[in-house]
C-alpha positions as YAML, in Angstrom:
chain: A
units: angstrom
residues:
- id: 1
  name: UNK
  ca: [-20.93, 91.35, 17.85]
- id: 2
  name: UNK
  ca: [-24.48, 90.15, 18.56]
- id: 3
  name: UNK
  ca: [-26.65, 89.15, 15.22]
- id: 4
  name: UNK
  ca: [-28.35, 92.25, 13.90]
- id: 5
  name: UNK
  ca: [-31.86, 92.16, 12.66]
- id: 6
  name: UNK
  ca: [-33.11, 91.00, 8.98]
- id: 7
  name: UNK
  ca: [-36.57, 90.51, 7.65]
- id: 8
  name: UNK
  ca: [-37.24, 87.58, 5.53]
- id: 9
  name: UNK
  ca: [-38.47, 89.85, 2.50]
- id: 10
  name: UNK
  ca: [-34.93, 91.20, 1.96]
- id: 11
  name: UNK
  ca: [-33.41, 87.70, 2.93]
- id: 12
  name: UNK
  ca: [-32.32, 87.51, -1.11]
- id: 13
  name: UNK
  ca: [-29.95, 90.42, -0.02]
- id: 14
  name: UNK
  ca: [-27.51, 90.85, 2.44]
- id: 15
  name: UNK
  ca: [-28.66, 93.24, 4.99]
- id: 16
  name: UNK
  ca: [-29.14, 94.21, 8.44]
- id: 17
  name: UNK
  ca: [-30.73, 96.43, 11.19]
- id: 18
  name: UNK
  ca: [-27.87, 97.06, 13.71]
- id: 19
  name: UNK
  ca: [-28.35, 98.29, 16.93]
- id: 20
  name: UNK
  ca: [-26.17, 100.29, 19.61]
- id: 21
  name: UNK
  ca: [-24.60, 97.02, 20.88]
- id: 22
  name: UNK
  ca: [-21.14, 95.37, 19.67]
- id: 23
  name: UNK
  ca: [-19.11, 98.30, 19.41]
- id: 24
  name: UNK
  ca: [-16.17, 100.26, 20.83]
- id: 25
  name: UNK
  ca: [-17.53, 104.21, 22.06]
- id: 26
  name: UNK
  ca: [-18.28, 104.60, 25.38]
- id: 27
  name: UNK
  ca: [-20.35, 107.43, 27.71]
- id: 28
  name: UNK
  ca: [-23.24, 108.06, 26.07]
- id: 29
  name: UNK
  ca: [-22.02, 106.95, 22.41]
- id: 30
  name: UNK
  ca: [-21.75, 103.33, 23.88]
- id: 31
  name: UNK
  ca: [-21.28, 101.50, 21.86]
- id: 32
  name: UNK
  ca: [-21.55, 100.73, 18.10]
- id: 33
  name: UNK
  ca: [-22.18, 104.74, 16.93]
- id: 34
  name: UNK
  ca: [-21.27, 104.63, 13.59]
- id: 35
  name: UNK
  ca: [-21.91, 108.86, 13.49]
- id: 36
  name: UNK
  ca: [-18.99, 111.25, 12.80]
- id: 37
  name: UNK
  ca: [-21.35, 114.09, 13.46]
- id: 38
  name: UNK
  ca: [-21.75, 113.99, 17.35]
- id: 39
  name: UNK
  ca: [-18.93, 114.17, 19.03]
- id: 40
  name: UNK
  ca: [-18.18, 110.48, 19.52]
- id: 41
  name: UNK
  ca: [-14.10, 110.13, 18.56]
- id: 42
  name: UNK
  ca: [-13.67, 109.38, 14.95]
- id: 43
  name: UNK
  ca: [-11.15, 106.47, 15.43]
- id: 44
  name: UNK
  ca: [-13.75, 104.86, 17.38]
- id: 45
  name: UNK
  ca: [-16.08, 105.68, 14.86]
- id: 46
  name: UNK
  ca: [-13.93, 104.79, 11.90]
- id: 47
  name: UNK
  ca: [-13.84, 101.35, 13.77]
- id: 48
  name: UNK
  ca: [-17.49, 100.32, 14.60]
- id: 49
  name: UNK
  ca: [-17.63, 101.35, 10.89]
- id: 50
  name: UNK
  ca: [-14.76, 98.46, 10.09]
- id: 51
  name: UNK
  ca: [-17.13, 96.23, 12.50]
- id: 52
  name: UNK
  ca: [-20.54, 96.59, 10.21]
- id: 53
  name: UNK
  ca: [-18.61, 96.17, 7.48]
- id: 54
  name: UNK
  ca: [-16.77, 92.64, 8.24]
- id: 55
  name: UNK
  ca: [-20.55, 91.40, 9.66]
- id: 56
  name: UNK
  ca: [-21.33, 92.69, 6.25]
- id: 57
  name: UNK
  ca: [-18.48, 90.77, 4.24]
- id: 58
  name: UNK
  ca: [-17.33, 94.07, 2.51]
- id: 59
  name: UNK
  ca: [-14.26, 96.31, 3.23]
- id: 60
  name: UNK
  ca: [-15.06, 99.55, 5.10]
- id: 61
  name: UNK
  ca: [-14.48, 101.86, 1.58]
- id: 62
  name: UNK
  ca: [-17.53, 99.85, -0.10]
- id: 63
  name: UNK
  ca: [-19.39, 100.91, 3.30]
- id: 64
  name: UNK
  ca: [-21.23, 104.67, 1.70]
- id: 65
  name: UNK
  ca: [-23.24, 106.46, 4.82]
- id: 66
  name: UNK
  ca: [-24.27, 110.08, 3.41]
- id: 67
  name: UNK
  ca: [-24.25, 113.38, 5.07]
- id: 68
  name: UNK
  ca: [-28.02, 113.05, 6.17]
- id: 69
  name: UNK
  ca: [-29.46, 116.60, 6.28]
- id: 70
  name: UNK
  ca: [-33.66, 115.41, 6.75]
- id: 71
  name: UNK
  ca: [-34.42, 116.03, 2.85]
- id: 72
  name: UNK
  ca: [-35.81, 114.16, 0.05]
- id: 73
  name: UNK
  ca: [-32.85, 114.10, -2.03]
- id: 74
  name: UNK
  ca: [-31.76, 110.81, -3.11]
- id: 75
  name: UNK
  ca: [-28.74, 109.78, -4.79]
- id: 76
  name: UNK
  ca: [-27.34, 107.28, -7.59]
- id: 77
  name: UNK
  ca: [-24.26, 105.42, -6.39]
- id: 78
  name: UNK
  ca: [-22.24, 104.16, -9.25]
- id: 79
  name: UNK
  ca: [-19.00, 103.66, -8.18]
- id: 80
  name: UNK
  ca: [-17.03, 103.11, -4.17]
- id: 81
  name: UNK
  ca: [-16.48, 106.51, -3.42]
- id: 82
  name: UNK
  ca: [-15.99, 108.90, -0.16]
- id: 83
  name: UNK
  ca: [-19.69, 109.71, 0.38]
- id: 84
  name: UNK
  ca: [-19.85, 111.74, 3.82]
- id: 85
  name: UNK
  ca: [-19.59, 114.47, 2.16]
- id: 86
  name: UNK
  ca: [-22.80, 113.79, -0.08]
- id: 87
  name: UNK
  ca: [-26.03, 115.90, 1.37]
- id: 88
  name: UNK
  ca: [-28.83, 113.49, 0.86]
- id: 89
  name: UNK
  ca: [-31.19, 111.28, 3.00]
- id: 90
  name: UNK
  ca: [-31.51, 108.25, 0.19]
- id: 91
  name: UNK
  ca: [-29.35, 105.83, -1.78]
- id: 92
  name: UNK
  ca: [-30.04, 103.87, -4.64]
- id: 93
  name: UNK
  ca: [-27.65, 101.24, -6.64]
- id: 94
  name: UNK
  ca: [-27.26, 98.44, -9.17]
- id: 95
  name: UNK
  ca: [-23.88, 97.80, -8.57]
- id: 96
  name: UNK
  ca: [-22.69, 94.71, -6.88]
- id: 97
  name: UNK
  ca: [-20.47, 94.78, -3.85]
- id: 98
  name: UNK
  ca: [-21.76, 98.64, -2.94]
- id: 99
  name: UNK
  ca: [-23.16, 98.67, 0.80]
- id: 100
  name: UNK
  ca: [-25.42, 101.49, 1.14]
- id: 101
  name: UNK
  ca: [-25.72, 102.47, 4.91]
- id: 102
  name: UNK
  ca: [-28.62, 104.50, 6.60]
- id: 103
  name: UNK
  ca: [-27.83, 106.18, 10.06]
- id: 104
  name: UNK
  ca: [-30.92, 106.66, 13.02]
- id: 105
  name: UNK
  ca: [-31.69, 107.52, 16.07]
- id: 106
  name: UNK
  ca: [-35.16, 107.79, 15.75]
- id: 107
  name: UNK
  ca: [-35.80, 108.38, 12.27]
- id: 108
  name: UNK
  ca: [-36.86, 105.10, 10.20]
- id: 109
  name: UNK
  ca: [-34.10, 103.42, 8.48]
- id: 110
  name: UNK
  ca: [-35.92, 102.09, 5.78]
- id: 111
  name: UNK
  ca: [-34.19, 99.17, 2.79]
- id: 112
  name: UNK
  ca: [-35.90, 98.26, -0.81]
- id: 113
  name: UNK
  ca: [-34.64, 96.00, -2.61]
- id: 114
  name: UNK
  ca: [-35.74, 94.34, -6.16]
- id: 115
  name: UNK
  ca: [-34.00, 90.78, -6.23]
- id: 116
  name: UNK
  ca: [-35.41, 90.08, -10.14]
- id: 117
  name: UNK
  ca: [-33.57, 93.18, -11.30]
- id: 118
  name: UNK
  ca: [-30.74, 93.27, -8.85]
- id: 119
  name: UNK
  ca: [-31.08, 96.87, -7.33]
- id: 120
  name: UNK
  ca: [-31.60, 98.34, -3.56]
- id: 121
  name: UNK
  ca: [-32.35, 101.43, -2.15]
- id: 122
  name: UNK
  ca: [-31.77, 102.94, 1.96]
- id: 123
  name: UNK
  ca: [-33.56, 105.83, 2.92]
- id: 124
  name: UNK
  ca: [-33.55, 108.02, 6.37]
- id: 125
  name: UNK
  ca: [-37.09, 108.95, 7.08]
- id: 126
  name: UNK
  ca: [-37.48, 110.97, 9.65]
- id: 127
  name: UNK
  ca: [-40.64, 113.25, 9.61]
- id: 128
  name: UNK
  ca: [-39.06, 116.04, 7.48]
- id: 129
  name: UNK
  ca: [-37.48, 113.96, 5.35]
- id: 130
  name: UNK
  ca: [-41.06, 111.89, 4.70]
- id: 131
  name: UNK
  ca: [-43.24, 114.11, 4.93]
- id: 132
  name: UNK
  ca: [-41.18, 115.91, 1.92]
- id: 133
  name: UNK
  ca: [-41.66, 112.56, -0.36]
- id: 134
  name: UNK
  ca: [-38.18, 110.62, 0.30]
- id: 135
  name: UNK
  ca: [-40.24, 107.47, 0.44]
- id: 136
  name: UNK
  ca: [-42.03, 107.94, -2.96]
- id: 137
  name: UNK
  ca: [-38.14, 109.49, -4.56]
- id: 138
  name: UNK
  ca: [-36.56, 106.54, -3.29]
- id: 139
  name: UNK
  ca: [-38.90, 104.25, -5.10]
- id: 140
  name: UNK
  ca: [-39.15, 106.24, -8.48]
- id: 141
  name: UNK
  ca: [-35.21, 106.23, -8.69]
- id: 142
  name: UNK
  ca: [-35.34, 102.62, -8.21]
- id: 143
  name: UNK
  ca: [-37.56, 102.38, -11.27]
- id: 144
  name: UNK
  ca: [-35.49, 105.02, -13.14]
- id: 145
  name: UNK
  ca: [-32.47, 102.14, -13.15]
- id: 146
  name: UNK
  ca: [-34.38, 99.28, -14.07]
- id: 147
  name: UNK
  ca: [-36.60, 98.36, -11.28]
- id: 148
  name: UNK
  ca: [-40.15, 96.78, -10.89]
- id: 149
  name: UNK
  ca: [-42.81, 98.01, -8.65]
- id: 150
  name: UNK
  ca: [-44.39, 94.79, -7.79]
- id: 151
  name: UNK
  ca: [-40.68, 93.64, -7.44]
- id: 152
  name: UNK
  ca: [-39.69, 95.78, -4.78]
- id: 153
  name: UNK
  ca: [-39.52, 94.98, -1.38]
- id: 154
  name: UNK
  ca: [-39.50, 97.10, 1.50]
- id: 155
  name: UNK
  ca: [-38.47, 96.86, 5.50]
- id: 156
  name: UNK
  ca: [-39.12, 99.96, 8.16]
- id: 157
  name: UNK
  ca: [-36.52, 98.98, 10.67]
- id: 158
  name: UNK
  ca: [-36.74, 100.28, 14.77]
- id: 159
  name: UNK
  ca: [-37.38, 103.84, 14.70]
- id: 160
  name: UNK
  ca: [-39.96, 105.61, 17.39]
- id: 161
  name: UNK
  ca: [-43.30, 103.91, 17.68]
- id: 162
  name: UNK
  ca: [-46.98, 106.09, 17.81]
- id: 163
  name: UNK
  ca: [-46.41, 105.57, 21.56]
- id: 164
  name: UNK
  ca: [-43.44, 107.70, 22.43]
- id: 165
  name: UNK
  ca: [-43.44, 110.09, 19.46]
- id: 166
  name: UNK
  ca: [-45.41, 113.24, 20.86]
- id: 167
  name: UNK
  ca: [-46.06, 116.03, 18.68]
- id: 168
  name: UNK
  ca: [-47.87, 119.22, 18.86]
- id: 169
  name: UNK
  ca: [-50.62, 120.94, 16.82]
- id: 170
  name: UNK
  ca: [-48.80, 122.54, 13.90]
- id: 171
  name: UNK
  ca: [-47.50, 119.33, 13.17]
- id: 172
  name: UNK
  ca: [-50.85, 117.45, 12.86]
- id: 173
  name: UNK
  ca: [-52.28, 120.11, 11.03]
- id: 174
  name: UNK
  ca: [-49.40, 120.05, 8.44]
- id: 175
  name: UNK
  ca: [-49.78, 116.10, 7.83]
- id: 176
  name: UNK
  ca: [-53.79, 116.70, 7.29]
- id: 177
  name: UNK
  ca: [-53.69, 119.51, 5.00]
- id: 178
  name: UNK
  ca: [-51.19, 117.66, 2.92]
- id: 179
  name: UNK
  ca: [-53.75, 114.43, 2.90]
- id: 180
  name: UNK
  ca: [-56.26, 113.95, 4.77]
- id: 181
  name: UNK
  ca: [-55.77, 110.32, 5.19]
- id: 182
  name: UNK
  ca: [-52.58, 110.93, 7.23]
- id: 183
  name: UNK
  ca: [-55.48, 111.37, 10.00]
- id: 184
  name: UNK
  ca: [-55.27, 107.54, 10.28]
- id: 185
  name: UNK
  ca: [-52.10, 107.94, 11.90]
- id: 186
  name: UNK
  ca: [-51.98, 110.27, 14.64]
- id: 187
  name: UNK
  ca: [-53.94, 109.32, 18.23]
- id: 188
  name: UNK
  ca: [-55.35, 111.98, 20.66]
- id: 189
  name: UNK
  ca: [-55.12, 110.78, 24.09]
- id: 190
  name: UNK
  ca: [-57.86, 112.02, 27.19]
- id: 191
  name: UNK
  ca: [-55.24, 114.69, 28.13]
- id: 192
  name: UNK
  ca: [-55.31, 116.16, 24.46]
- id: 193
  name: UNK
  ca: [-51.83, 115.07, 23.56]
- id: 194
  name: UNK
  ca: [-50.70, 113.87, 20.34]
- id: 195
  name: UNK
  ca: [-48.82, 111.14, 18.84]
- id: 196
  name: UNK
  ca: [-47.54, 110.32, 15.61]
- id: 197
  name: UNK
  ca: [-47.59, 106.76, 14.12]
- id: 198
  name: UNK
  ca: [-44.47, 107.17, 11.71]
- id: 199
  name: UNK
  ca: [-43.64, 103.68, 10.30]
- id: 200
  name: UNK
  ca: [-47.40, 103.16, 9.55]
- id: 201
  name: UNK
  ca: [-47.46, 106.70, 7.66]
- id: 202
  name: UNK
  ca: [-44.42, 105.02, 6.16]
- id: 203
  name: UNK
  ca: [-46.25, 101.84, 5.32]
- id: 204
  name: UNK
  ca: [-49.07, 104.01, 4.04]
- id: 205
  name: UNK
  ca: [-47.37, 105.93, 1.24]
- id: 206
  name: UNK
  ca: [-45.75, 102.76, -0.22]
- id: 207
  name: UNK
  ca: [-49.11, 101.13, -0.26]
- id: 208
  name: UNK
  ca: [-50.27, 104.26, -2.25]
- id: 209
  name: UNK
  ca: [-46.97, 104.27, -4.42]
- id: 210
  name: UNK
  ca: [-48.18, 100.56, -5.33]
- id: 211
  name: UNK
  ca: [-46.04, 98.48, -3.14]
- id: 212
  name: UNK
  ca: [-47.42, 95.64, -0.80]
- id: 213
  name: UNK
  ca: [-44.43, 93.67, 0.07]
- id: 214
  name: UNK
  ca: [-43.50, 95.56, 3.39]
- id: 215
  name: UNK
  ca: [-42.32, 94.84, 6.29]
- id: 216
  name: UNK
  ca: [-42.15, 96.90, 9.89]
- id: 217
  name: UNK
  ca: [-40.42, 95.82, 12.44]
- id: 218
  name: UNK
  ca: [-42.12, 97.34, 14.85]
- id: 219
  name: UNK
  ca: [-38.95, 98.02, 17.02]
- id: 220
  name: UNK
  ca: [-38.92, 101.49, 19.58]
- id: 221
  name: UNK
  ca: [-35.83, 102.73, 20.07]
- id: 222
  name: UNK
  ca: [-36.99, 105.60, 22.39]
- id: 223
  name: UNK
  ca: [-38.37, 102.42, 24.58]
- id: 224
  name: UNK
  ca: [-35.84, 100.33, 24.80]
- id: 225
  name: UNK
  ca: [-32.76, 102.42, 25.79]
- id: 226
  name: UNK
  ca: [-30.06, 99.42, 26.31]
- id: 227
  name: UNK
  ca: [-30.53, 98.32, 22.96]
- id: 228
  name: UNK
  ca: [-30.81, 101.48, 21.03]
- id: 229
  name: UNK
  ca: [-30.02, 104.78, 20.46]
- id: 230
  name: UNK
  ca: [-32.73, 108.01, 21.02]
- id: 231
  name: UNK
  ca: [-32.55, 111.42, 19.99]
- id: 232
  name: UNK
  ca: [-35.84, 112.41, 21.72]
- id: 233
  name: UNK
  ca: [-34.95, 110.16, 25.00]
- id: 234
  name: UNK
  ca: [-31.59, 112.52, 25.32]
- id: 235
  name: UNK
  ca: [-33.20, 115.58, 24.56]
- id: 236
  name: UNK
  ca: [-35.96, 115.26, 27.35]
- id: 237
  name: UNK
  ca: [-33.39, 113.63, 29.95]
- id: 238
  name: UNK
  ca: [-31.02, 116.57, 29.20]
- id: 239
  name: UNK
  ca: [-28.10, 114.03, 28.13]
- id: 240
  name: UNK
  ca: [-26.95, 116.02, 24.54]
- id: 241
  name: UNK
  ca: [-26.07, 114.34, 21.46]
- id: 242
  name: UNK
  ca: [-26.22, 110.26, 21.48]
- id: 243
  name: UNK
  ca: [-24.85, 107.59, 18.73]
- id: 244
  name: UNK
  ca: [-26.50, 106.82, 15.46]
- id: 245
  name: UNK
  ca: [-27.64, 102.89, 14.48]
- id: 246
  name: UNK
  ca: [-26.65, 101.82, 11.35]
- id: 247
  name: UNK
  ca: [-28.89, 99.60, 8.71]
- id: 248
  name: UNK
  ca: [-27.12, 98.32, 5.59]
- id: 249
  name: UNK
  ca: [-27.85, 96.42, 2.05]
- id: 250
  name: UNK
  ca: [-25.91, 95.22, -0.46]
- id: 251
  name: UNK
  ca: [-26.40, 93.63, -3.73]
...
C-alpha cells in the first residue's frame, strides 16, 4: 500500500488520509473503498478495511466507521464495539487503542486531536452535515471529556476544492442568511455560476470556535480522479455510486 497522507500537527497521533489506491475492489470501486453502502462486495470491503487497519497497527474490530447519514450528531466511543450501525457523522474518544474512521468522497474528512489530554475526534463534513454545526459539536464534545481548546488540533483532509464544487442560488442564500460572513467563501464567476469554498468555511468556524492550529490539505478529489474517489465526478459522468476514502486517528 502506498503511504497515506499525515499533517505534522497530528504527527503526536497516529493517523492518516487514505486515498482510493492500495486496495482490492475493482470497476469503479477500484480500489481501497472501504464503503459497505454502495454496492462494492463486502468481502472486498471487509478486506481494504483489514488493510487500513494493519497500516494503522490495530486489528480491524478496533477500526469504528459509523453509519454516516450528513447530520451533526456526534458520538462518544467508550469501548470496541460494532459501530456501522451507529447514525452519526462524528466520533470522539479518550480511549487508547480505539481507531475512529471517517468515510468521503467529497465531503471533508476532518481529525482533532488534543495530545496534552490524550483525546481525538473524526468528523464527516459535508455541506449538510456543516452547515448544521458538526464542526462546532465535534469540538464541544471534545471539551465535554476533558479537552483544551487551545490544545486541539485540527486537519481538513482532500475533499472538493472552491473550484469544482458548483452550487446554485438557494444554497448561497442559505449560507448568508445563517452568517453573513460565509460570503467570504463562495466566488461568482463572469457566467454567474457559483462555487463553494468548503474546507475554508471549515477553517472559518474553528477559527470562530477559538481554534488556530489547523491544517488543510488542500487536496481535490473531484480533480484528481486516479487518486481519489468523487461523488459529484460520477454523478455528472453518469457512472453511479463510487468508493468511499477512509481517514483514521488513534490515540
Amino acid at each position: 500500500m502506498k503511504p497515506y497522507l499525515t499533517t505534522p500537527l497530528l504527527k503526536k497521533f497516529k493517523h492518516g488520509f487514505f486515498d482510493r489506491t492500495g486496495g482490492l475492489s475493482d470497476k469503479e470501486f477500484k480500489s481501497l473503498n472501504c464503503s459497505f453502502g454502495n454496492g462494492d462486495n463486502k468481502n472486498t470491503v471487509v478486506s481494504n478495511r483489514a488493510l487500513v487497519s494493519q497500516q494503522m497497527g490495530i486489528n480491524s474490530s478496533n477500526l469504528i466507521i459509523l453509519s454516516q447519514i450528513h447530520s451533526s450528531n456526534v458520538v462518544e466511543i467508550k469501548e470496541i464495539i460494532k459501530s456501522d450501525y451507529i447514525k452519526a457523522d462524528s466520533m470522539v474518544t479518550s480511549k487508547k487503542g480505539i481507531c475512529l474512521g471517517i468515510l468521503t468522497a467529497d465531503c471533508a474528512p476532518v481529525l482533532f486531536g488534543d495530545f496534552e489530554k490524550k483525546i481525538i475526534g473524526a468528523a464527516h463534513a459535508g455541506w449538510k452535515g456543516f452547515f448544521n454545526g458538526v464542526i462546532e459539536n465535534t469540538i464541544e464534545n471534545m471539551i465535554q471529556l476533558g479537552a483544551k481548546l487551545e490544545n486541539i488540533c485540527v486537519a481538513v483532509g482532500p475533499c472538493i476544492q472552491k473550484k469544482n464544487y458548483e452550487v446554485g442560488i438557494e444554497f448561497y442564500k442559505r449560507f448568508i442568511d445563517k452568517n453573513s460572513s460565509f460570503k467570504n467563501f463562495f466566488f461568482i464567476n463572469k457566467n454567474k455560476k457559483i462555487f463553494f469554498d468548503l474546507p475554508g468555511s471549515i477553517t472559518f468556524v474553528l477559527n470562530k470556535k477559538g481554534i488556530s492550529k489547523i491544517h488543510s490539505l488542500n487536496k481535490c478529489t473531484f480533480s484528481e480522479q486516479e487518486k481519489y474517489f468523487s461523488h459529484r465526478r460520477n454523478q455528472i459522468n453518469n457512472l453511479g455510486d463510487c468508493g468511499r476514502m477512509i481517514s483514521t486517528i488513534k490515540i
